[in-house]
C-alpha positions as CSV (number, residue, x, y, z in Angstrom):
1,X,27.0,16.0,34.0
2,X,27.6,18.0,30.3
3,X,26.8,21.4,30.4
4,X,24.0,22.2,28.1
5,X,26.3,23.6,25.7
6,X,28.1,20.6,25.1
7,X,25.2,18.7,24.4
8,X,23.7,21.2,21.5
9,X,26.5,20.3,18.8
10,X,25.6,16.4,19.4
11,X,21.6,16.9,19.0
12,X,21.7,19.6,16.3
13,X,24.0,16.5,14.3
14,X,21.5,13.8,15.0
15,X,18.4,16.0,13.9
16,X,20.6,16.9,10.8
17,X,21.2,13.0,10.1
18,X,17.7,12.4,10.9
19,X,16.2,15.2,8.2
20,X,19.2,13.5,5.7
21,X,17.0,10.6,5.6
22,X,13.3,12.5,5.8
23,X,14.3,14.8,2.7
24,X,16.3,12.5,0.8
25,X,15.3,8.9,1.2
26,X,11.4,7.7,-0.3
27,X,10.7,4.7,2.0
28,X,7.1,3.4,0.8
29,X,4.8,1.1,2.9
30,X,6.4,-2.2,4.4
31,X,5.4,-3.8,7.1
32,X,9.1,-4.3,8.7
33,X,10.5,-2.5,11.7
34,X,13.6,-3.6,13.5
35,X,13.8,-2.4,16.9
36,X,17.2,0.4,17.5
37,X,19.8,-1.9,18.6
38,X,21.9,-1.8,21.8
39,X,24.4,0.4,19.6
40,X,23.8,3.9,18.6
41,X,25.5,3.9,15.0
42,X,23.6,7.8,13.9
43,X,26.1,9.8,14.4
44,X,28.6,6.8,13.6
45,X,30.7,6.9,9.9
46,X,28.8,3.7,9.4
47,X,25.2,4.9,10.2
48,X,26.3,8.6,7.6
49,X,27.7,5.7,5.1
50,X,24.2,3.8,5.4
51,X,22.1,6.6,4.9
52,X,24.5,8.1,1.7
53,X,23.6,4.4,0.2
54,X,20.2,4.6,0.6
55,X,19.6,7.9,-0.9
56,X,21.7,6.5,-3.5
57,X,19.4,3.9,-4.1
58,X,16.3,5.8,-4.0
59,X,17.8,8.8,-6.6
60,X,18.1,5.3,-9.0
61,X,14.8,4.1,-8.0
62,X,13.4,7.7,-9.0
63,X,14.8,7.8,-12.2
64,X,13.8,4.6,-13.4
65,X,11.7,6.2,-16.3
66,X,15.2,7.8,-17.5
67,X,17.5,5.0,-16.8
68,X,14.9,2.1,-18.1
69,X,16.4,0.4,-15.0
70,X,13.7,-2.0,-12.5
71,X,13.9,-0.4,-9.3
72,X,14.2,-3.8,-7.5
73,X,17.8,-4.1,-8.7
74,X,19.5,-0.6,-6.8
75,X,17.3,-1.4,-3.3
76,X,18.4,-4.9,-3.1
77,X,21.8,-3.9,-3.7
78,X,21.4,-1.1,-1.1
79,X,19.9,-3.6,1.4
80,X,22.5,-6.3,1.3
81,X,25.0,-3.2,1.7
82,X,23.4,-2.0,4.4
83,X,22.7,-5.3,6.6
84,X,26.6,-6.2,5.6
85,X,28.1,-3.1,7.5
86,X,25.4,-2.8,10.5
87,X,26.9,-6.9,11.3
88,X,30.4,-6.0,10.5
89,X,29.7,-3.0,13.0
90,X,28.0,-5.1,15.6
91,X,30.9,-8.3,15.0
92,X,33.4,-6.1,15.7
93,X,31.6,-5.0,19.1
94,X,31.5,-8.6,20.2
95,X,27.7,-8.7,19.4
96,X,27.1,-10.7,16.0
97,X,24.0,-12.4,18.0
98,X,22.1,-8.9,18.1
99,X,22.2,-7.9,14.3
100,X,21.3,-11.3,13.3
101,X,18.2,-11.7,15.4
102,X,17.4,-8.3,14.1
103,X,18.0,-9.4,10.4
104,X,15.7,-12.2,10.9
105,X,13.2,-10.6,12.4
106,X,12.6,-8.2,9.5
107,X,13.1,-10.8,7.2
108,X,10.3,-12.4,9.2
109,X,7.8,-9.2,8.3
110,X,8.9,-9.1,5.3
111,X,8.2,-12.7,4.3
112,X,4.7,-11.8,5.5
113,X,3.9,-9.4,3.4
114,X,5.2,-11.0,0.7
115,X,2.9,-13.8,0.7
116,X,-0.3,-11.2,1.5
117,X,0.7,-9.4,-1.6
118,X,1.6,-12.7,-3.5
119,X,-2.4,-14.1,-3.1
120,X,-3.5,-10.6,-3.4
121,X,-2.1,-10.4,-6.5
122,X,-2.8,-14.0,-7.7
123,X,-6.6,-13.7,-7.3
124,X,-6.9,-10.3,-9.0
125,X,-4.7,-12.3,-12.0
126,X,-7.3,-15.1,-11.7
127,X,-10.1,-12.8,-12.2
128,X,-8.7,-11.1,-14.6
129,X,-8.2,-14.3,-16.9
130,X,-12.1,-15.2,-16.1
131,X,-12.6,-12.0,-17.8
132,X,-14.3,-10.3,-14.8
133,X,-12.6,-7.0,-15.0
134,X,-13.4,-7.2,-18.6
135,X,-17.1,-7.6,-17.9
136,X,-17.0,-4.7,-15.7
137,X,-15.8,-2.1,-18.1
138,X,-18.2,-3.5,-21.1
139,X,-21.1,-3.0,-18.1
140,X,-19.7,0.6,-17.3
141,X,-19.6,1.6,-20.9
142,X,-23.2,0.3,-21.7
143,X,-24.5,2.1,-18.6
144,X,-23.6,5.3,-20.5
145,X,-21.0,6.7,-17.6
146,X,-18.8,9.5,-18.9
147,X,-15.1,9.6,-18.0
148,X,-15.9,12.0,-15.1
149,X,-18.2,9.5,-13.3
150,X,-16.0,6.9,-14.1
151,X,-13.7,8.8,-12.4
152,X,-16.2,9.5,-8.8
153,X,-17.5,6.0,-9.0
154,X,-13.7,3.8,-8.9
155,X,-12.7,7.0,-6.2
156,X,-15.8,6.1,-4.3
157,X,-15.8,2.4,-4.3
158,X,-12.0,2.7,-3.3
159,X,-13.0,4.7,-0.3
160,X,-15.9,2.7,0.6
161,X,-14.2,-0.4,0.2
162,X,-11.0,0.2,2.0
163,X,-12.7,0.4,5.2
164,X,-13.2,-3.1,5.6
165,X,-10.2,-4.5,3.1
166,X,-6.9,-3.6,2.8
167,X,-6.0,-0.3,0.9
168,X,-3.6,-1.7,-1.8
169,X,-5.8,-4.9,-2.6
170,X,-8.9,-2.3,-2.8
171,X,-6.6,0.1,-5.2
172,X,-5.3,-2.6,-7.2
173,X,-9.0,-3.8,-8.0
174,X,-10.1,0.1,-8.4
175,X,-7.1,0.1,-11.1
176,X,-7.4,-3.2,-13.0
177,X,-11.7,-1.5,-13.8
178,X,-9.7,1.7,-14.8
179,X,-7.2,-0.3,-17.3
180,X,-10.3,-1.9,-19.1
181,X,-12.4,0.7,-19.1
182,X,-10.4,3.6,-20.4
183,X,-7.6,1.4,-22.5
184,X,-5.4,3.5,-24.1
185,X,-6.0,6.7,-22.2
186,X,-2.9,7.1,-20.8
187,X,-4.0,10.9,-18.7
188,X,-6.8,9.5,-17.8
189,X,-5.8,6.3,-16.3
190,X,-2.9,8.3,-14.4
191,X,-5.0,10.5,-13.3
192,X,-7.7,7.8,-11.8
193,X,-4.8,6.2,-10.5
194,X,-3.8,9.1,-8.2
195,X,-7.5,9.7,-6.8
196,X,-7.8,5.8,-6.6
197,X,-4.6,6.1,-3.9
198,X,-5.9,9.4,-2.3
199,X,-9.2,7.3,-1.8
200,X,-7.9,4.0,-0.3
201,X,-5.8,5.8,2.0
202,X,-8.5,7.9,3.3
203,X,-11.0,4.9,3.6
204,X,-8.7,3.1,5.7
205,X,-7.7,5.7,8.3
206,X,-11.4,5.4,10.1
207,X,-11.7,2.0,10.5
208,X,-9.5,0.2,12.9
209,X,-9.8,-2.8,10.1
210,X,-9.2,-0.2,7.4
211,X,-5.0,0.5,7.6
212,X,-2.4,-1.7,9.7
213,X,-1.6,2.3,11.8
214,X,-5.1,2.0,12.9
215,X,-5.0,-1.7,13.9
216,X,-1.8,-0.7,16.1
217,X,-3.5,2.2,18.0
218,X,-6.5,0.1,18.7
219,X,-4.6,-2.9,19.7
220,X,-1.8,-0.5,22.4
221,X,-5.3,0.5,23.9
222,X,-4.9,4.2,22.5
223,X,-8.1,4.6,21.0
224,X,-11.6,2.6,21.7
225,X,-13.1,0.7,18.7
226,X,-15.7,3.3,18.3
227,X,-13.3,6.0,18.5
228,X,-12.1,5.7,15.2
229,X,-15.4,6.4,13.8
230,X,-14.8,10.3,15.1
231,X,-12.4,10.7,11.7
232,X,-15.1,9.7,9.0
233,X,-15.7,13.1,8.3
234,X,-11.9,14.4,8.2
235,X,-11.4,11.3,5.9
236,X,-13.9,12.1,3.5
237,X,-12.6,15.3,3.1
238,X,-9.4,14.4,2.3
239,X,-10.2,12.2,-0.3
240,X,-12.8,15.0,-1.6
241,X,-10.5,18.4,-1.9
242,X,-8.5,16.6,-4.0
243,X,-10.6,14.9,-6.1
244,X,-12.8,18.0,-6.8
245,X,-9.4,19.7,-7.7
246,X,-8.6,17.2,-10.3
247,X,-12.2,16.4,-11.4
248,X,-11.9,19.9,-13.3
249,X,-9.2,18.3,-15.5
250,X,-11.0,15.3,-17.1
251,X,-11.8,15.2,-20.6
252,X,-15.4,14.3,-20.1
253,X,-15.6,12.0,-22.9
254,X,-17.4,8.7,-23.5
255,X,-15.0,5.6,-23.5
256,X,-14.7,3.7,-26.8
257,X,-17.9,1.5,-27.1
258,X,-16.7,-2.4,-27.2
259,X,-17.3,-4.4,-30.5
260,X,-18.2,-7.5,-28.7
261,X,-20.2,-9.1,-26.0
262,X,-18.3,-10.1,-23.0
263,X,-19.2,-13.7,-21.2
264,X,-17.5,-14.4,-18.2
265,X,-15.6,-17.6,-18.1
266,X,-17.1,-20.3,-16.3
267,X,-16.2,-20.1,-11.9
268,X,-16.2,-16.2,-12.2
269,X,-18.0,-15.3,-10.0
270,X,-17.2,-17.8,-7.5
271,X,-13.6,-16.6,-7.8
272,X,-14.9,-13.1,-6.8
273,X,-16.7,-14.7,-3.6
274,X,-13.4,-16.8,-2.9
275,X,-11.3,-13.5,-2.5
276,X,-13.9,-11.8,-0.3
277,X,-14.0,-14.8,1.8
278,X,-9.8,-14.6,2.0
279,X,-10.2,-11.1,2.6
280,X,-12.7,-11.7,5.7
281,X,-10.7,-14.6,6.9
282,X,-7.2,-12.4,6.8
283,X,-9.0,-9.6,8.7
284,X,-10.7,-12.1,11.5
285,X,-7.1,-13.7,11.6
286,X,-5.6,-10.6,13.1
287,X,-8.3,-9.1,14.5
288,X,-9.8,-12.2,16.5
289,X,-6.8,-14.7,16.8
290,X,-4.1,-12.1,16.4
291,X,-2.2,-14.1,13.9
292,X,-0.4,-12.6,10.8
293,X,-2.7,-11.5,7.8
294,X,-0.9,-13.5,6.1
295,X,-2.1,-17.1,7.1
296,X,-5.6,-15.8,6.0
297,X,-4.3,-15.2,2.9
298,X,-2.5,-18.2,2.3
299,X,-5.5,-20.1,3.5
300,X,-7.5,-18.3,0.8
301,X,-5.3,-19.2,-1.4
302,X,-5.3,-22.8,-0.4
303,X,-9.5,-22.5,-1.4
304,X,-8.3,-20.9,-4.4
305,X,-6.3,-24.2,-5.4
306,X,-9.0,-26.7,-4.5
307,X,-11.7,-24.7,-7.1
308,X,-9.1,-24.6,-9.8
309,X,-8.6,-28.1,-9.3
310,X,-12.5,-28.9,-9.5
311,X,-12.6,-26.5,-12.6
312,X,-9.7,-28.5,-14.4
313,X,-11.4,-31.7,-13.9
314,X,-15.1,-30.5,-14.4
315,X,-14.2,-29.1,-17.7
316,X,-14.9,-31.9,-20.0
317,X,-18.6,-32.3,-18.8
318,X,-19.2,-28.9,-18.7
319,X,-17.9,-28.1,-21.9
320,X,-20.1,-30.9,-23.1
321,X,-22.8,-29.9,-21.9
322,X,-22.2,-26.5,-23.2
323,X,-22.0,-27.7,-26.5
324,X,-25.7,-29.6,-26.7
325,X,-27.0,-26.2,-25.1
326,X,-25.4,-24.0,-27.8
327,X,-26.1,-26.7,-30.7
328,X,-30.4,-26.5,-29.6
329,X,-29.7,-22.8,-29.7
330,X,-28.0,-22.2,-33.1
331,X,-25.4,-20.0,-31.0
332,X,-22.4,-20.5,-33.4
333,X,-21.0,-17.4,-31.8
334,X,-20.7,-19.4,-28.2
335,X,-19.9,-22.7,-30.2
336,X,-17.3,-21.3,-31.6
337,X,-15.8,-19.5,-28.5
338,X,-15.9,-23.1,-27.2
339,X,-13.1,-24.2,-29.3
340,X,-10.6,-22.0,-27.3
341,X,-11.4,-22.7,-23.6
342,X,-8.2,-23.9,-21.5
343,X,-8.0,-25.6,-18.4
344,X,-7.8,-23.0,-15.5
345,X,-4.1,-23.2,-14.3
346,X,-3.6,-21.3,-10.7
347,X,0.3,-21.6,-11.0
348,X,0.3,-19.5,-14.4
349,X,-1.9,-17.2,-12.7
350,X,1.0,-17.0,-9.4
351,X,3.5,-16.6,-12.0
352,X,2.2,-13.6,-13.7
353,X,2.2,-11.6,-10.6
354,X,4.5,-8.2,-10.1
355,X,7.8,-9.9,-9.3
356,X,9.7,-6.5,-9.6
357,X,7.4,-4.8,-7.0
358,X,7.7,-7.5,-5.0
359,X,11.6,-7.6,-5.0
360,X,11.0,-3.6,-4.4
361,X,9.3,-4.6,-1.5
362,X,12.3,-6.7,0.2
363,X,14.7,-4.2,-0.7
364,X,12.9,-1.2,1.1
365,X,11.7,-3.4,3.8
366,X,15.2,-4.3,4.5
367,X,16.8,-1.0,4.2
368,X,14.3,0.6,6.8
369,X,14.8,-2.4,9.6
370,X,18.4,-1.8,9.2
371,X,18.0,2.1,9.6
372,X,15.5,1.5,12.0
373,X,18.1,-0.7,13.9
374,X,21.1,1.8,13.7
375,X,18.0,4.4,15.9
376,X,16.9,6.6,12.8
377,X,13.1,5.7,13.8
378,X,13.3,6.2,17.0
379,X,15.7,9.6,16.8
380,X,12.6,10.5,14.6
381,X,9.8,10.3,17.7
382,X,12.6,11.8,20.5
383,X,13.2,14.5,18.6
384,X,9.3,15.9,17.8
385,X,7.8,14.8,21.0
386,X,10.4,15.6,23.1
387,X,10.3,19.4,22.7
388,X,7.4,19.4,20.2
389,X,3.5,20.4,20.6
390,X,1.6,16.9,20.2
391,X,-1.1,18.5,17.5
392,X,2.3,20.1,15.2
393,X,4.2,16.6,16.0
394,X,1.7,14.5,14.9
395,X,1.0,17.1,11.6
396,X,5.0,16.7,10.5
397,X,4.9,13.0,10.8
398,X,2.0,12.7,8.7
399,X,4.2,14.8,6.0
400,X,7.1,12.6,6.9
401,X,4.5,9.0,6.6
402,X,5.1,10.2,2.6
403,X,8.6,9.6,2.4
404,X,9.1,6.9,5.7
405,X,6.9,4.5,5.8
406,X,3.9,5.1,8.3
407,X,4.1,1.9,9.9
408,X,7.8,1.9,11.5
409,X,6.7,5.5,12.8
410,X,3.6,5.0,14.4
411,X,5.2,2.3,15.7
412,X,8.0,4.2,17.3
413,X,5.5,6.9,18.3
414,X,3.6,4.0,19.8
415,X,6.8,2.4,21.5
416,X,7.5,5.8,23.2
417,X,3.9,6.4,24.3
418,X,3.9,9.6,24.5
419,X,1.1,11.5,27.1
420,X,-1.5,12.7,24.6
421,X,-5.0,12.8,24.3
422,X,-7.7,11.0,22.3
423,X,-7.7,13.4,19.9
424,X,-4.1,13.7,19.2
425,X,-3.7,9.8,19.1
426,X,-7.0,9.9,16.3
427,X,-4.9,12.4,14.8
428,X,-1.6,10.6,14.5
429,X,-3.4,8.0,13.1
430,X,-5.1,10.4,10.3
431,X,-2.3,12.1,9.4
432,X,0.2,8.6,9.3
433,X,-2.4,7.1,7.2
434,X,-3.3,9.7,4.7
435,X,-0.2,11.4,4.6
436,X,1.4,8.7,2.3
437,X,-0.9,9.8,-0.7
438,X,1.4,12.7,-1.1
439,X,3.8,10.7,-2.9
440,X,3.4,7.5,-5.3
441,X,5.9,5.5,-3.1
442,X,4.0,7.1,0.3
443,X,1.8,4.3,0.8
444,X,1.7,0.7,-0.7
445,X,-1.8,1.4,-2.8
446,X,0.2,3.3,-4.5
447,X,3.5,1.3,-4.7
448,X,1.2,-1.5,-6.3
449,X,-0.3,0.6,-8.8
450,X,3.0,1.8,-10.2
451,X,3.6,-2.1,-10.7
452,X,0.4,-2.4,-12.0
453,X,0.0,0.5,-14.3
454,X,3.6,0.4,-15.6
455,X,4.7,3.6,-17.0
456,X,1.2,5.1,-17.4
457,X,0.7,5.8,-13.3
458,X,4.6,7.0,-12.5
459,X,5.8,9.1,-9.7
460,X,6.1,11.3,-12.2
461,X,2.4,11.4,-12.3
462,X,1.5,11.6,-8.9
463,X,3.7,14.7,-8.0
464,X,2.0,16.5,-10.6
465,X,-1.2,16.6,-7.9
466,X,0.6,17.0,-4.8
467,X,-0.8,20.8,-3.8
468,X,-4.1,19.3,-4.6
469,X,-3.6,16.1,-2.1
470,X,-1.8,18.4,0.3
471,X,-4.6,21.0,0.4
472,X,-7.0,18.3,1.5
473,X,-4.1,17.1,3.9
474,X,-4.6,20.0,5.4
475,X,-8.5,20.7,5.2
476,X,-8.5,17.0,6.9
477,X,-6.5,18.3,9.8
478,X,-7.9,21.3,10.4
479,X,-11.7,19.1,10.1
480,X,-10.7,17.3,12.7
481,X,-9.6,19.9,15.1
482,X,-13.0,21.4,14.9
483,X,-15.6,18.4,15.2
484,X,-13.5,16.7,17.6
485,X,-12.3,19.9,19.7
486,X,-13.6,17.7,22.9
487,X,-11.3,15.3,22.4
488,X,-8.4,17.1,22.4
């Protein structure tokens, strides 16, 4: 047996290679994690060359509003680089077998997310060209609501509807009302964009529908179903310290009043009710038949199809029937507006998704499974629980969940099952879920809206507010340590 002595140099090196990648590399949401591998490559001159790559990658992905460079093209580069060494490492150990299954599986993951996020972002495109966001904003602006309730009510509704949805589908809706509504204001729509993040987050960390961390406690038996319900409180005051902070910033202004009346295009609204009912199907899916998210969606999809179909072939009549309407009327206006109706086409509307987020998505997915399989993630959880108190563990993972995606961490937390309480395992599953609004790439509401709101919501942007989203970090934390002292 070493003497103690000999094994401080060997663990003060690993935490050093572990805080390389904590400080340096800005990992945002995936839903990948690859298992460490039978090989412990940290210490290794491949692991220290894997890591140098990846903070590489990230310091191009960072400066993509100097360099004018997507940041898909430096993490796919990063992740092909990455997956090539760990199997040239693992080939010349007499194990291709392992590395491959372990590519594959995160490949796997990643294919599944791609797809959520490819319907996701198909049906907001197809309301969007039905003109239902547009709709929206000319109703907001005739109710009379200044910029500062236009600001609480998107922050609200995110909140609210993040519970029960997924947090970047609920942001990406919260920002395609802010585009419309405030057009052209570029502080304004950056600054909605950040509370719209900060507000999905916190909406999903007390549901055990409401964030993929908190479906993984309740599933490993952690936490009851109604336990969750305990942080409601500490969530809403994470999404309110902030959001106070930067309500004193707005230009309460009205937005510009719109010249025209806005119709929605025929099947609107049935769109709408066709992405609720994927929505509900992708969280019974997981919850009910414990099958990927993903086949929901694809299913909704699938319904999506069959209406644009009906809509193509319908048109005719109902355009016909328009016109006789319109004609009895003396509507010229509508008649007119009638002339420039086309066929509703669900593969332009697939096209015009976020292919560079998308891309982003693979590349970062990748480059954390291979980390993850050199034992980065799981160094992270031996090193904080095994010498750490649970409640300052579970504080600096939450801090970490803004640069390493929450979901490979809880997941190693989870894997290493650590004796804790209720209370500490509600709190690892506040902090992992709301400590990815610190940062722009911290969660994936707010990977999406960067897509979404290209070069108005940057990470730039976002790390203008970060005292104001750590202080209610913090005031979250400390919240629930004093309504749920009994648990703990």
């Amino acid at each position: 047996m070493k003497p103690p002595n000999a094994l401080a140099p060997r663990l003060s090196a690993r935490r050093v290679a572990w805080l390389l990648i904590a400080l340096c590399a800005v990992v945002f949401p995936s839903l990948s994690y690859a298992a460490a591998g039978p090989l412990d490559l940290t210490l290794s001159v491949a692991g220290i060359t894997c890591v140098v790559i990846f903070v590489l990658a990230y310091a191009l992905v960072m400066s993509e509003e100097i360099l004018h460079m997507r940041k898909s093209k430096p993490v796919l580069v990063a992740a092909g680089l990455i997956w090539a060494i760990v199997a040239w490492v693992y080939v010349q150990a007499g194990m291709p077998e392992e590395a491959e299954t372990a590519f594959r599986e995160t490949l796997l993951e990643y294919t599944e997310l791609l797809l959520f996020l490819l319907v996701a972002m198909t049906y907001i495109n197809a309301m969007e060209e039905r003109r239902t966001f547009d709709a929206l904003r000319a109703w907001l602006v005739r109710k009379g609501f200044s910029y500062r309730s236009l600001f609480w009510i998107t922050g609200f509704l995110a909140f609210g509807i993040s519970a029960i949805a997924n947090n970047m589908t609920t942001a990406m809706l919260m920002c395609a009302v802010v585009l419309k509504v405030a057009e052209g204001d570029k502080k304004f729509i950056g600054l909605c964009c950040v509370n719209v993040v900060v507000a999905s987050n916190a909406g999903g960390a007390f549901s055990p529908f409401g964030d993929i961390t908190t479906l993984m406690v309740w599933q490993a038996g952690q936490v009851p179903f109604g336990g969750f319900f305990a942080l409601l409180l500490p969530a809403i005051v994470n999404f309110i310290v902030p959001a106070v902070i930067m309500n004193f910033f707005i230009v309460n202004r009205q937005p510009a009043a719109l010249t025209e009346t806005v119709w929605l295009k025929r099947g609107a609204r049935r769109i709408i009710v066709l992405f609720l009912i994927t929505v509900a199907i992708s969280v019974l899916c997981h919850s009910v038949l414990h099958l990927p998210p993903a086949m929901g969606m694809m299913f909704g999809l699938g319904l999506l199809q069959f209406f644009g179909y009906y809509l193509r072939r319908s048109l005719p009549r109902s355009l016909e029937r328009k016109r006789e309407r319109y004609s009895r009327r003396g509507d010229w206006k509508k008649l007119e507006q009638l002339g420039s109706v086309v066929p509703f086409d669900i593969f332009s509307r697939i096209a015009r998704s976020e292919w560079d987020t998308l891309l982003f998505f693979y590349g970062v997915v990748l480059s954390v499974g291979g980390l993850g399989f050199m034992g980065y993630l799981a160094l992270l959880s031996e090193t904080l629980y095994g010498g750490w108190n649970p409640v300052w563990a579970n504080v600096v993972l939450g801090l970490i969940s803004a640069v390493v995606d929450n979901i490979p961490v809880m997941f190693a937390v989870l894997s290493m099952a650590p004796d804790m309480s209720e209370g500490n395992w509600l709190l690892i599953t506040l902090t992992a879920g709301v400590g990815g609004s610190l940062l722009s790439m911290g969660s994936a509401a707010g990977v999406a809206l960067m897509g979404q709101a290209r070069g108005i919501y940057t990470f730039a942007v976002h790390l203008r507010w970060v005292p104001a989203i750590l202080l209610g970090y913090a005031a979250s934390i400390a919240t629930h340590l004093w309504i749920n002292a009994s648990l703990f």
